[in-house]
N, CA, C and O atoms as CSV, one atom per row, in Angstrom:
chain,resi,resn,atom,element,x,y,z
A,1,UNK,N,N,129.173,75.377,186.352
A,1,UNK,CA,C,130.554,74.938,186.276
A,1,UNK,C,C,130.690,73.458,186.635
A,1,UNK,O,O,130.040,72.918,187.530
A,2,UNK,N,N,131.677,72.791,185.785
A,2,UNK,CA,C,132.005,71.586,186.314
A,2,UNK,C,C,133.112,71.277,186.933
A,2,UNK,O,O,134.027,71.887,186.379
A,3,UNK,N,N,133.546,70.559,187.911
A,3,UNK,CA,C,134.756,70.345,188.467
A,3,UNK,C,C,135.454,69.265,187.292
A,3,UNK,O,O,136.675,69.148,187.401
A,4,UNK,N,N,134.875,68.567,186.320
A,4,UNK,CA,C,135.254,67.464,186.214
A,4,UNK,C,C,134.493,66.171,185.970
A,4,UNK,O,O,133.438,65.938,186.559
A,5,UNK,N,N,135.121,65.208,184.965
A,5,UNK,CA,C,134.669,64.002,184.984
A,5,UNK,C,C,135.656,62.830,185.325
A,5,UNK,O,O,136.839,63.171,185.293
A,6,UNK,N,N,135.436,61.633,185.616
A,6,UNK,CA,C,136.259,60.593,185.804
A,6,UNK,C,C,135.455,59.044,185.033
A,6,UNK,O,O,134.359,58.882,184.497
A,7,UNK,N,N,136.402,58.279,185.257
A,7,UNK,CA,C,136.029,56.724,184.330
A,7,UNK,C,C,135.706,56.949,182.978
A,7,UNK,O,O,134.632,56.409,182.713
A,8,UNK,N,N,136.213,57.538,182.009
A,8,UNK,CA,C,135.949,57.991,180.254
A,8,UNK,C,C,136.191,56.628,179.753
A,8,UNK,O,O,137.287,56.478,179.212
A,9,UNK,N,N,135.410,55.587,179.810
A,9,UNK,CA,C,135.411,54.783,178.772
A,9,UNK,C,C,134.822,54.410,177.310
A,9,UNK,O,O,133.777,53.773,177.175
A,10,UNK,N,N,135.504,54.815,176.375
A,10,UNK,CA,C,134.951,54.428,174.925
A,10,UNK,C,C,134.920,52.992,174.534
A,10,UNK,O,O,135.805,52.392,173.924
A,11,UNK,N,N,133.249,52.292,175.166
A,11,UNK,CA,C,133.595,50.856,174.687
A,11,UNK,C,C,133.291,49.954,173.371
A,11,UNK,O,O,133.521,48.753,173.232
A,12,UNK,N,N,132.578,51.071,172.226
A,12,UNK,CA,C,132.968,50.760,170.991
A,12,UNK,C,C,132.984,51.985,170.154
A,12,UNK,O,O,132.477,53.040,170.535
A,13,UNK,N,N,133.748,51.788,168.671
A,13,UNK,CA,C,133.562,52.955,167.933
A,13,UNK,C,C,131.957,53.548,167.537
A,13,UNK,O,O,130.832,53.071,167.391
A,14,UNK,N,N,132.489,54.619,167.481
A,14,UNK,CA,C,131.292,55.474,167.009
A,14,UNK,C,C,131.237,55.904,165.579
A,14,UNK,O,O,131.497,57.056,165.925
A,15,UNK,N,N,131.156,55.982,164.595
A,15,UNK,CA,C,131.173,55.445,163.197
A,15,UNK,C,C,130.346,57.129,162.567
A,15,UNK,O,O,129.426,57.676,163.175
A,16,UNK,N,N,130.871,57.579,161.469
A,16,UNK,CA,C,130.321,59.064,160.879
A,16,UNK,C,C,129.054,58.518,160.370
A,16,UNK,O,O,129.312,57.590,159.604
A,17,UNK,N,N,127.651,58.738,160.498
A,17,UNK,CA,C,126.367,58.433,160.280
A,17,UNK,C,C,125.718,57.732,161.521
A,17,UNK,O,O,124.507,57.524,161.447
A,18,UNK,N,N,126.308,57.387,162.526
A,18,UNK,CA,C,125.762,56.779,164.010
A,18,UNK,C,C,124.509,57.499,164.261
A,18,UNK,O,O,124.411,58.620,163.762
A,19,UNK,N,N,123.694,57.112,164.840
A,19,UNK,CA,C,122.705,57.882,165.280
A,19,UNK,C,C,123.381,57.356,167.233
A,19,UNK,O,O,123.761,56.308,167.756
A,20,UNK,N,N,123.236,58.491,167.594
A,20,UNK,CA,C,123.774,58.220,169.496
A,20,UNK,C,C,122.655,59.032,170.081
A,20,UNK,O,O,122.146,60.071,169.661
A,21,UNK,N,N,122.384,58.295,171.180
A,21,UNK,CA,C,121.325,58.709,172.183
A,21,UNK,C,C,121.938,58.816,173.306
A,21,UNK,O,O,122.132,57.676,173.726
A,22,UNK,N,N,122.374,59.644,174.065
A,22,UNK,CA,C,122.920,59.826,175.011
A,22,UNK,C,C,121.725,59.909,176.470
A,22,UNK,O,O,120.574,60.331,176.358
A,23,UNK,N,N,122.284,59.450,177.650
A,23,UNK,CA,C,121.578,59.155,179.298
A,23,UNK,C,C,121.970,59.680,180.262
A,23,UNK,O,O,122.804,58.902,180.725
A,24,UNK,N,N,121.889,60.672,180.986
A,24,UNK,CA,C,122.129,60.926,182.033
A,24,UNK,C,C,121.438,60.634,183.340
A,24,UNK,O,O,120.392,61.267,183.492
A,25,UNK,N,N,121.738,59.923,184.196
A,25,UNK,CA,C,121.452,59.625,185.564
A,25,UNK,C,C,122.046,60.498,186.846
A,25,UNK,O,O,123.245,60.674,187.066
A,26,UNK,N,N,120.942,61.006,187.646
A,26,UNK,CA,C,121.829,61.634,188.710
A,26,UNK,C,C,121.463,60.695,190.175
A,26,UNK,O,O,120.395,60.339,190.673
A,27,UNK,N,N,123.242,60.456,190.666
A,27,UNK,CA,C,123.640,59.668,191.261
A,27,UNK,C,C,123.736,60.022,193.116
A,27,UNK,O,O,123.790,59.348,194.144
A,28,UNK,N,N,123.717,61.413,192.765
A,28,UNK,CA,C,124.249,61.704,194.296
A,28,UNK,C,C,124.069,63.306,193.818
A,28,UNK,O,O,124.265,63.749,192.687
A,29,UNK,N,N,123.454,64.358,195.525
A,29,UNK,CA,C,123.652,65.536,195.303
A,29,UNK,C,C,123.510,65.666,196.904
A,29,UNK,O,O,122.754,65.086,197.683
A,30,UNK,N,N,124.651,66.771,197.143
A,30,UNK,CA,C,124.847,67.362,198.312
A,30,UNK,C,C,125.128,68.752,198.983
A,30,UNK,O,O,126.306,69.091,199.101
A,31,UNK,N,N,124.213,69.512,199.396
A,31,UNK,CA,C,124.730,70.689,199.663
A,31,UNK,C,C,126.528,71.121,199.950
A,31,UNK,O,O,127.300,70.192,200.190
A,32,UNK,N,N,126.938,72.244,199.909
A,32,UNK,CA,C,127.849,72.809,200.405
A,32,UNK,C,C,127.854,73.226,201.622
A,32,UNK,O,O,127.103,74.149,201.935
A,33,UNK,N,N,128.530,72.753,202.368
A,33,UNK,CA,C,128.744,73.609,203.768
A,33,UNK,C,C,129.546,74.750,203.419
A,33,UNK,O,O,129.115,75.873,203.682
A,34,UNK,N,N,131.174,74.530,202.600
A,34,UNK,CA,C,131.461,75.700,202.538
A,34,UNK,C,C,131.335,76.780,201.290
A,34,UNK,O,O,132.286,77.456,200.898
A,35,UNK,N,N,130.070,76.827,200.762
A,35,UNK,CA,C,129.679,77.583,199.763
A,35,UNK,C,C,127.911,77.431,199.650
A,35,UNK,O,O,127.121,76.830,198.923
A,36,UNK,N,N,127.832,78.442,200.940
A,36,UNK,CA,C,126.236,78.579,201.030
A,36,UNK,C,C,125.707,78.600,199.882
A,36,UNK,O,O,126.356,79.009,198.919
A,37,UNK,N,N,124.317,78.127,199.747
A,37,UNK,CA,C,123.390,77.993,198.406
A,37,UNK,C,C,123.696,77.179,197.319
A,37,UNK,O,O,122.936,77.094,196.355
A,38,UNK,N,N,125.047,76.402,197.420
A,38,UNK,CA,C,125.251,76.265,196.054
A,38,UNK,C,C,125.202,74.263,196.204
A,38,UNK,O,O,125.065,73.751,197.315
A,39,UNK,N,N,125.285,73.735,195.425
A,39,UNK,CA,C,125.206,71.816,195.705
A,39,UNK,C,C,125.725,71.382,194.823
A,39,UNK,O,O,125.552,71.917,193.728
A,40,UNK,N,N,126.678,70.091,194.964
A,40,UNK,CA,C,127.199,69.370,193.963
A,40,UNK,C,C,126.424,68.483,193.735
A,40,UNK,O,O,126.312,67.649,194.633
A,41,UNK,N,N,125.571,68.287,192.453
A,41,UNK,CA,C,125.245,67.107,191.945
A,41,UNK,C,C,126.418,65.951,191.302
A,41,UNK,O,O,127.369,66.334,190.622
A,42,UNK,N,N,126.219,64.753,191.578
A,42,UNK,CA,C,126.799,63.609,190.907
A,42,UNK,C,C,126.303,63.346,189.807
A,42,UNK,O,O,125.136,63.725,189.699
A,43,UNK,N,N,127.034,62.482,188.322
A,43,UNK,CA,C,125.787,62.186,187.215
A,43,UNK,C,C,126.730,61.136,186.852
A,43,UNK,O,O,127.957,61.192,186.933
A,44,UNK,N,N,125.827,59.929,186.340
A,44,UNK,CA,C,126.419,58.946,185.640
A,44,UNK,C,C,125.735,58.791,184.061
A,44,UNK,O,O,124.606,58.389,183.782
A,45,UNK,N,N,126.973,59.316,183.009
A,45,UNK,CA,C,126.328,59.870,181.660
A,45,UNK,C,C,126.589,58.329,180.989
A,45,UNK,O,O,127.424,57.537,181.426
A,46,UNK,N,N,125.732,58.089,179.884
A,46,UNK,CA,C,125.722,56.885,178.429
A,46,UNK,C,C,125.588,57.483,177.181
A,46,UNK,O,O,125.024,58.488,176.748
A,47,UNK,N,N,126.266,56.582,176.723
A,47,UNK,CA,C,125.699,57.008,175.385
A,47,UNK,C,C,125.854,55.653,174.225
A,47,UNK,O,O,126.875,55.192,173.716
A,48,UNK,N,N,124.291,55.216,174.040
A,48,UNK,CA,C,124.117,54.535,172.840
A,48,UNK,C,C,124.116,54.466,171.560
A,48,UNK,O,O,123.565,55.471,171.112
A,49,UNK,N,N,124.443,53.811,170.797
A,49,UNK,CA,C,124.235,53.481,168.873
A,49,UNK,C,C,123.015,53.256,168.998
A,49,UNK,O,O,122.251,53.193,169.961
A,50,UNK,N,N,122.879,53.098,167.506
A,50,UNK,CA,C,121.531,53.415,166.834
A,50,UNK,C,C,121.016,51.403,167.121
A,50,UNK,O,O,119.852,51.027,166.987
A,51,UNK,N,N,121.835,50.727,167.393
A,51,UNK,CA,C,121.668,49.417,167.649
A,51,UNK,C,C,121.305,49.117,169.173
A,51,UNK,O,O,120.796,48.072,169.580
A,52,UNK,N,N,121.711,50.383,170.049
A,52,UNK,CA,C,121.492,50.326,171.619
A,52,UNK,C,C,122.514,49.482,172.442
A,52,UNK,O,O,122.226,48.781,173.411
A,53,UNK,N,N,123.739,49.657,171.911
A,53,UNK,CA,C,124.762,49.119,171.875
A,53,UNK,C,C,125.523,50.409,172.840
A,53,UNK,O,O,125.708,51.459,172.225
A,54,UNK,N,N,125.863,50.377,173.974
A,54,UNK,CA,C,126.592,51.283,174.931
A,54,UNK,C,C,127.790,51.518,174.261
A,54,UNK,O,O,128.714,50.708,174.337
A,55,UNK,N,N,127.878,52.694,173.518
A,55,UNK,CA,C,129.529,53.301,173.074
A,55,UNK,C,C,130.530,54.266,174.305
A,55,UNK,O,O,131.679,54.674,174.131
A,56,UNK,N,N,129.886,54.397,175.224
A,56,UNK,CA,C,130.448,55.322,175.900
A,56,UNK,C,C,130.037,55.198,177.144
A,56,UNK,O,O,128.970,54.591,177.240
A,57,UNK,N,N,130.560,55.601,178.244
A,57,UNK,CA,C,129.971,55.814,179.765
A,57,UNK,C,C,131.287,56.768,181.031
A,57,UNK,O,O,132.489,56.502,181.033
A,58,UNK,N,N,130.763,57.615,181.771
A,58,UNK,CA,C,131.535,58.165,182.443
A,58,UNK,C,C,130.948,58.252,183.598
A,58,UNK,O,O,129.942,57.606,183.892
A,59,UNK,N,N,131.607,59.168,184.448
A,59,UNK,CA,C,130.924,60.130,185.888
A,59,UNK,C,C,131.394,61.297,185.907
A,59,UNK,O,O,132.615,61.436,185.973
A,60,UNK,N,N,130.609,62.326,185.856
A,60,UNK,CA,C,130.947,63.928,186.695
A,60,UNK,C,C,130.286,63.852,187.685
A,60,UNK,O,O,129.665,63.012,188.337
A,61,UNK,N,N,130.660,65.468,187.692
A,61,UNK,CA,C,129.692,66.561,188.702
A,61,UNK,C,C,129.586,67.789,188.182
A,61,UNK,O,O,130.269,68.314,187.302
A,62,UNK,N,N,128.489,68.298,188.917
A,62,UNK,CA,C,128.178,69.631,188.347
A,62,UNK,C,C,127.956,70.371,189.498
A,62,UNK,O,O,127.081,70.107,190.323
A,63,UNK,N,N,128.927,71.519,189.578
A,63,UNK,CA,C,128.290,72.447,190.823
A,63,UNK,C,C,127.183,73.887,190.101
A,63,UNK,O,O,127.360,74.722,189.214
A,64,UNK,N,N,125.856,73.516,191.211
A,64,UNK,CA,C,124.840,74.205,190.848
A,64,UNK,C,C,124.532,75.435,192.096
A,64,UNK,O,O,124.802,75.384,193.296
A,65,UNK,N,N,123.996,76.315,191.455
A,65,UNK,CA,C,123.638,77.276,192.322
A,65,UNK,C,C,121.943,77.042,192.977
A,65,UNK,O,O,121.078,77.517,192.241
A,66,UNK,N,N,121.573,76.551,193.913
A,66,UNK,CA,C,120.369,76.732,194.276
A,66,UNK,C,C,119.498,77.346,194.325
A,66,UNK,O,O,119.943,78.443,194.661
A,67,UNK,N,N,118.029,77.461,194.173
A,67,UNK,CA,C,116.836,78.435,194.410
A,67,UNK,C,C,117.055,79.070,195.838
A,67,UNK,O,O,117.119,78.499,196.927
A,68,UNK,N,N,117.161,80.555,195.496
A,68,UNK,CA,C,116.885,81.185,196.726
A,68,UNK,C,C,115.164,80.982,197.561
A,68,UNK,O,O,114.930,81.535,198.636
């Protein structure tokens, strides 16, 4: 599950035939105190043209369930 993303910037068009390579970076992850086992990861996502030209960039999170 995700709680959510924030900062959605589209900083150029993306065009029908684009080839996009999309990046994910993880930024931050922290257990739950109040939800044993489980951790919020942070991620800072991209996504490039076929020129490597940044069309896109945001931040979520993702809440994950941990290895028992």
């Amino acid at each position: 599950p995700s709680p959510g993303f924030e900062d959605l910037k589209w900083l150029k068009p993306v065009y029908a035939g684009d080839t996009i390579r999309f990046t994910r970076t993880l930024t931050g992850f922290r257990e739950l105190q109040s939800r044993p086992g489980w951790a919020m990861m942070q991620m800072s996502s991209a996504a490039y043209n076929q020129n490597e030209q940044k069309v896109l960039e945001f931040n979520s999170a993702a809440l994950i369930l941990l290895p028992a």
